[in-house]
PLY file of the C-alpha trace (Angstrom):
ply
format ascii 1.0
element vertex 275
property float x
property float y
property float z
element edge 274
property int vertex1
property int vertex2
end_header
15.12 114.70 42.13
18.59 115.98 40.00
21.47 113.13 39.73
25.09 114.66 39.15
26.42 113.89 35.59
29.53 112.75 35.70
31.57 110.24 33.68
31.44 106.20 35.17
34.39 105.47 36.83
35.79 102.62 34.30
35.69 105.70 31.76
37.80 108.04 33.74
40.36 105.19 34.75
40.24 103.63 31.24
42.26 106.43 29.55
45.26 106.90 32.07
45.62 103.48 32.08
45.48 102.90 28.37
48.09 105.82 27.41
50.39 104.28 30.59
50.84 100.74 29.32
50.91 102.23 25.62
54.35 104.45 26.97
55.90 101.44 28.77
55.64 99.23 25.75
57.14 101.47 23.78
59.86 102.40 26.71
61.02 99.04 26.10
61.46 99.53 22.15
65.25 98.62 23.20
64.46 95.25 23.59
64.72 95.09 19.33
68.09 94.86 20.00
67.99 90.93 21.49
66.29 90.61 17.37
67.93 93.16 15.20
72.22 93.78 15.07
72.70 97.00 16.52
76.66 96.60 16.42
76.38 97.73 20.05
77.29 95.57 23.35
73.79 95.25 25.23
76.10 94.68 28.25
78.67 97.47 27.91
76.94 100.18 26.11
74.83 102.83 27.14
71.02 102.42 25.95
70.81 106.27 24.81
73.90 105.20 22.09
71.39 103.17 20.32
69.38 106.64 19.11
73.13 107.85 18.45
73.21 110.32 15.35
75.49 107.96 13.78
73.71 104.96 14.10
71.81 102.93 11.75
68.56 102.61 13.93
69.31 105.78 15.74
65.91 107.36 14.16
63.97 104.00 15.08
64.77 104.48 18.87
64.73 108.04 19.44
60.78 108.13 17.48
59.99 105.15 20.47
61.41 107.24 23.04
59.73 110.28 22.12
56.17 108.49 21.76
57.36 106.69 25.31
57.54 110.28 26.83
54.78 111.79 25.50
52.48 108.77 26.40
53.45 108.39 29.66
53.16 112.06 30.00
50.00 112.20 28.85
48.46 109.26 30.75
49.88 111.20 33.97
48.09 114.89 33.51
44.91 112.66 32.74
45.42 110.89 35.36
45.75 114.23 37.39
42.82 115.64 35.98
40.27 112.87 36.17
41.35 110.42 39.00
40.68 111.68 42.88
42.81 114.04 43.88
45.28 113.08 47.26
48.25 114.67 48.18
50.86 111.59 48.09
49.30 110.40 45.14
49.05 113.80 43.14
52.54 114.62 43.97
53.73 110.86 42.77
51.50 111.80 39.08
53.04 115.06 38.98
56.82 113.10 39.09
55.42 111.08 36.70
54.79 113.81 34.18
58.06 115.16 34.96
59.94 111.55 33.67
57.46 111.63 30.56
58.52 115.14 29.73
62.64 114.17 30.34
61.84 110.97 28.05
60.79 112.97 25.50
62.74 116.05 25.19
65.85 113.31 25.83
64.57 112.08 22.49
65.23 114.84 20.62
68.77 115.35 22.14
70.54 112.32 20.75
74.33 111.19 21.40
76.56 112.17 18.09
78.30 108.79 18.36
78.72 105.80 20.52
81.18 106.56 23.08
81.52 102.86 24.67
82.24 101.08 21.32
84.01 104.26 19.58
87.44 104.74 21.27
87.48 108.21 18.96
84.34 109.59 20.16
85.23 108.40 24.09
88.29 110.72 23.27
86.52 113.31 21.94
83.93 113.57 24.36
86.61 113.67 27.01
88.35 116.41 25.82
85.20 118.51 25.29
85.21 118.35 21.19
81.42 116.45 21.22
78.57 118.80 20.25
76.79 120.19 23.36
73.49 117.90 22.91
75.98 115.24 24.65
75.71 117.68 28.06
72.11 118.45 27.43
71.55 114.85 27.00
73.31 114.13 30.38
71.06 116.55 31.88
67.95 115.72 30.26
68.64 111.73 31.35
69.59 112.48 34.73
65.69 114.64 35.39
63.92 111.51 33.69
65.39 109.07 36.29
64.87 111.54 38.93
61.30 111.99 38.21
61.10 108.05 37.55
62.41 107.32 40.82
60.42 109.89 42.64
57.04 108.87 40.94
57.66 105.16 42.31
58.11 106.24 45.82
55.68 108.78 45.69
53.36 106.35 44.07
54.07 103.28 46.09
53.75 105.08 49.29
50.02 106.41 48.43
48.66 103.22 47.33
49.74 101.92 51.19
49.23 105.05 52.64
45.46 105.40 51.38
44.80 101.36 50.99
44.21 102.13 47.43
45.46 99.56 44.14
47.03 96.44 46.77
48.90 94.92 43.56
50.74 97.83 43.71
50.99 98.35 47.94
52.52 94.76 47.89
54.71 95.08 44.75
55.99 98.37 44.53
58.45 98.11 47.31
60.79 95.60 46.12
60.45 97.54 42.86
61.36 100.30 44.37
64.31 98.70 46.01
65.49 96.97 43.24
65.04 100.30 41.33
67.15 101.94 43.81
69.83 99.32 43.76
69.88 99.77 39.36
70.68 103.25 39.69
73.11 102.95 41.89
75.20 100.25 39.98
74.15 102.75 36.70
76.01 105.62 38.50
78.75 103.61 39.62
79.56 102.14 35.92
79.19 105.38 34.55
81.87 106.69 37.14
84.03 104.06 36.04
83.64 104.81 32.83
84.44 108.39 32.96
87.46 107.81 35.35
88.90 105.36 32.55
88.28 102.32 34.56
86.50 100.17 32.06
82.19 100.02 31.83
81.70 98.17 35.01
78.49 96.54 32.48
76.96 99.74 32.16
74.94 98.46 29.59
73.44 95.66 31.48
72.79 98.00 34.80
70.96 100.73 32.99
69.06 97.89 31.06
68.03 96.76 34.25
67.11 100.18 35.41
64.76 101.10 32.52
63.25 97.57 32.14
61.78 98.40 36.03
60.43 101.76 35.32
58.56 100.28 32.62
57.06 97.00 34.64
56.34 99.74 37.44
54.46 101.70 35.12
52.62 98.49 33.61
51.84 97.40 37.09
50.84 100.93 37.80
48.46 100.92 34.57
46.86 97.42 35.40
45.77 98.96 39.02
44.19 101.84 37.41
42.47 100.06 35.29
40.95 97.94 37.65
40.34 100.47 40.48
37.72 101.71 37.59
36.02 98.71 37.12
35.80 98.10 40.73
34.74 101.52 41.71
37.15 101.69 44.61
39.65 104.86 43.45
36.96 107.31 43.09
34.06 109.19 45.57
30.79 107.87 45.18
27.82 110.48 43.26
24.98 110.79 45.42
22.08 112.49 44.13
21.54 116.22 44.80
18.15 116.84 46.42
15.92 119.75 44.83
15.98 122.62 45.93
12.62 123.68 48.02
9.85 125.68 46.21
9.69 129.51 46.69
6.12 130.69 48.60
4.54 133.50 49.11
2.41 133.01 51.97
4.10 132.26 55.43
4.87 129.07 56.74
2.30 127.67 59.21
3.63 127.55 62.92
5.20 123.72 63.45
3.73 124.15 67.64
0.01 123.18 67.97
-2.14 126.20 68.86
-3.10 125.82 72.86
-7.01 124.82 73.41
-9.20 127.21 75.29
-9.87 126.71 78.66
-13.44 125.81 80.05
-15.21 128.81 81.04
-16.51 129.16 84.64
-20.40 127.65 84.94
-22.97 130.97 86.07
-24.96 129.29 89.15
-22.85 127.37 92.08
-23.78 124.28 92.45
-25.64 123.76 95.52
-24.38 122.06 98.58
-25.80 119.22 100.14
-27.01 121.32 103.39
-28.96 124.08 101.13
-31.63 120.96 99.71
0 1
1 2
2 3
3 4
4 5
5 6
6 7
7 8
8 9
9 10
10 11
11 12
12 13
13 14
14 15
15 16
16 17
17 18
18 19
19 20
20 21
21 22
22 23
23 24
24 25
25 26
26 27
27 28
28 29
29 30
30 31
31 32
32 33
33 34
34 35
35 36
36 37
37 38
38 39
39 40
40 41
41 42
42 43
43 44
44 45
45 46
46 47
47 48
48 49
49 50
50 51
51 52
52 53
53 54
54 55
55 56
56 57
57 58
58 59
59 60
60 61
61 62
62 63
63 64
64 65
65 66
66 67
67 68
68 69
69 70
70 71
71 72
72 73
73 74
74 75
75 76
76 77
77 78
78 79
79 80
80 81
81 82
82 83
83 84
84 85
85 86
86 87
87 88
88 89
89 90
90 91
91 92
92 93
93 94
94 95
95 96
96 97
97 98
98 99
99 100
100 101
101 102
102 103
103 104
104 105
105 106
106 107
107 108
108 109
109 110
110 111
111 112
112 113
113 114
114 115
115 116
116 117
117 118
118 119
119 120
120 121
121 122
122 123
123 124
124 125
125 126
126 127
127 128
128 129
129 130
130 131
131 132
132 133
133 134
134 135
135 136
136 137
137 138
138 139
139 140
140 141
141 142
142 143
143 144
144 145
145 146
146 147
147 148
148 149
149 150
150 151
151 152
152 153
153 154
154 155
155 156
156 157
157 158
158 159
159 160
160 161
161 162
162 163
163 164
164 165
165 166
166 167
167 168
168 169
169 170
170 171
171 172
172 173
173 174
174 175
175 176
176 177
177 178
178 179
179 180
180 181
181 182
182 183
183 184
184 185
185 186
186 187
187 188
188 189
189 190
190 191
191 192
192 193
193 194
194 195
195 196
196 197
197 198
198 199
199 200
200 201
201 202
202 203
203 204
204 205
205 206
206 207
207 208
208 209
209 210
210 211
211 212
212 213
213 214
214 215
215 216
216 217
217 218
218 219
219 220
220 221
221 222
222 223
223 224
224 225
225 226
226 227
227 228
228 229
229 230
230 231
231 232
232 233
233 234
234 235
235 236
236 237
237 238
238 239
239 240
240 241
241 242
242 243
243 244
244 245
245 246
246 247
247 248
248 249
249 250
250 251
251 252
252 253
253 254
254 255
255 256
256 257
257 258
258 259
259 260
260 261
261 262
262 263
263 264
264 265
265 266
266 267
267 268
268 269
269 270
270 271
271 272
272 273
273 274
């Protein structure tokens, strides 16, 4: 009897998983910041003015971001490739991907200066005179959160939906929520801040907004990890019976071959009156 070859599960689910929590550590590269003088307002400033052109660090934090994006990028078309394929769930990896690609090609479209704490480049960027990377960046930010935000609801909703990874069926929603609520005082700030009505502590909101995509993803790379040792995320490999030998001669009839009947006897046997 033939077995299927095919990889043990804690192989295929170690890889995602490893390249995931690798891109969420280095998501949170901000977090220097708390250590290391930045000459930036953690509460007021944007998180994308710390890779600024123009600031000291600025090539630190857009290398993290760029390994963040590629990592978590990564970790999702493996995850595509060698995890089981369902719709919800494919769909939330593919959103994934999507918010590892933004990351990444945000990376290499930094800010020229720090509009929050520079009143000259808040006026210059308001009356168009910033180099176009500041609109690209815009655009490229806005598709990472989009794909961030999809991939948790996407993601969340499949590990209920197909009672799949419970750490993440019972914790994902008030992520998600609480997600959902960081974007929306993000968008507001940066509303503010664009009308002229101060930063709203835009700083602090988007903090807050990128610090729970990356425990999401952590979370996200912990169930992975231990669907694989547990065997749960993955179809089981039964063996594959032979095939049946090729013969030549016919195959003998399965219905048993009817026995003859008696034959009639020659001479009647007499009757009791002919004695």
């Amino acid at each position: 009897m033939s077995v299927t070859r095919t990889r043990p599960p804690a192989a295929r689910h170690r890889a995602p998983a490893a390249l995931l929590l690798l891109g969420a550590l280095a998501y949170t590269a901000w977090v220097l910041e708390l250590v290391v003088a930045t000459g930036l307002d953690p509460v007021q400033a944007y998180v994308s003015e710390l890779a600024a052109a123009d600031q000291p660090l600025g090539g630190l934090f857009r290398a993290t971001d760029l390994i963040a994006g590629l990592l978590v990028l990564a970790g999702a078309v493996t995850a595509l490739l060698t995890l089981e394929r369902r719709p919800w769930a494919t769909a939330g990896w593919v959103a994934l991907a999507l918010f590892g690609a933004a990351t990444a090609v945000d990376s290499r479209l930094p800010l020229s200066c720090a509009p929050t704490s520079d009143p000259a480049c808040a006026a210059r960027e308001t009356a168009g005179l910033v180099p176009a990377t500041h609109t690209a960046h815009a655009l490229s930010s806005s598709c990472a959160m989009i794909g961030a935000l999809a991939a948790l609801v996407l993601l969340t909703f499949a590990a209920r939906r197909y009672d799949r990874w419970p750490a993440l069926g019972r914790l994902g929603p008030p992520l998600v929520l609480a997600e959902l609520a960081a974007t929306i005082w993000t968008l507001a700030s940066v509303a503010a801040f664009t009308a002229g009505q101060g930063t709203w502590a835009l700083g602090a909101g988007q903090r807050l907004q990128v610090l729970l995509v990356a425990l999401y993803v952590v979370l996200l790379a912990c169930c992975v990890a231990r669907s694989g040792r547990t065997g749960t995320a993955g179809p089981a490999v039964r063996p594959v019976p032979p095939a049946p030998p090729a013969s030549s001669s016919p195959p003998a009839s399965s219905s048993p071959e009817p026995s003859p009947s008696p034959e009639p006897s020659p001479c009647p046997k007499p009757r009791e009156g002919d004695r």
